[in-house]
C-alpha positions in Angstrom: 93.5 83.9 87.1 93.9 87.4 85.0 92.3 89.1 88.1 95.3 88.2 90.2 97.7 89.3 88.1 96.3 93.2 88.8 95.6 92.2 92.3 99.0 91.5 92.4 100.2 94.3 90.7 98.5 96.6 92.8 100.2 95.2 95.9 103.6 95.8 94.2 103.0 99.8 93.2 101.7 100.3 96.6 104.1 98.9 98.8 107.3 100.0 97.0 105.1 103.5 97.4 104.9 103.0 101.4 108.7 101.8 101.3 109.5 104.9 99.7 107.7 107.4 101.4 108.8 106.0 104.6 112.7 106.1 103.1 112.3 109.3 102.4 110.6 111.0 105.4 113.7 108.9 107.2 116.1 110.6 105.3 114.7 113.5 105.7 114.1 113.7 109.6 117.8 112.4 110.1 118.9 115.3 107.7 116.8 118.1 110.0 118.1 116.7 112.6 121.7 116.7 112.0 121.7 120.4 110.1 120.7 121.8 114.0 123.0 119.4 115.7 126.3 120.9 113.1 124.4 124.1 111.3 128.3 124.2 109.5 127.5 121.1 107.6 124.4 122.3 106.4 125.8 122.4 102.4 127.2 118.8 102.6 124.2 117.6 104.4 121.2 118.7 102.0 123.8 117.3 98.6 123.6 114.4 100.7 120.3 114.0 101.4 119.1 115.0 97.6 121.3 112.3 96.6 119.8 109.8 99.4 116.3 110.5 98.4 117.2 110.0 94.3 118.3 106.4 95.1 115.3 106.0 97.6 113.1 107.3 94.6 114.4 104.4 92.1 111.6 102.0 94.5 108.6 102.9 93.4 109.9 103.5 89.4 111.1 99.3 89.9 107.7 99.1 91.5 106.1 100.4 88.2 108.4 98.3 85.9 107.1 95.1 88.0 103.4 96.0 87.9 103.7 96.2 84.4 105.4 93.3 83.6 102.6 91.8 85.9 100.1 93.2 83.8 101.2 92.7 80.3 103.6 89.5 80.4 
C-alpha cells in the first residue's frame, strides 16, 4: 500500500499544477482582453491581475503541502 500513497501524491501535485496553469492563463487572457477594450484602466488592471494570479498561485504550494503529507504521514 506504500506505492499508492506516491501514486497518490503525484495525482495531487499534478492537478493542482493543471488547475493553476489553467487559472492563470484565464486571468491573464481576461486581463489582455480588457486593457484593449479600456487602454485607461491599464494601471488598475495589471495590480489586479498580479494580485489574481498570487492567490491562483497558493494551488499548487497546498498541492505540495498535501503530497507531502501523503508521502511522509
Amino acid at each position: 500500500m506504500e506505492g499508492l500513497n506516491y501514486i497518490a501524491a503525484a495525482i495531487a501535485v499534478f492537478g493542482s499544477a493543471l488547475a493553476a496553469a489553467y487559472g492563470n492563463g484565464k486571468v491573464i487572457s481576461k486581463t489582455i482582453e480588457s486593457i484593449t477594450r479600456q487602454p485607461e484602466l491599464s494601471s488598475e488592471l495589471k495590480g489586479t491581475m498580479f494580485i489574481g494570479v498570487g492567490i491562483i498561485e497558493a494551488v499548487p504550494i497546498l498541492g505540495i503541502v498535501i503530497a507531502l503529507l501523503l508521502i511522509f504521514m
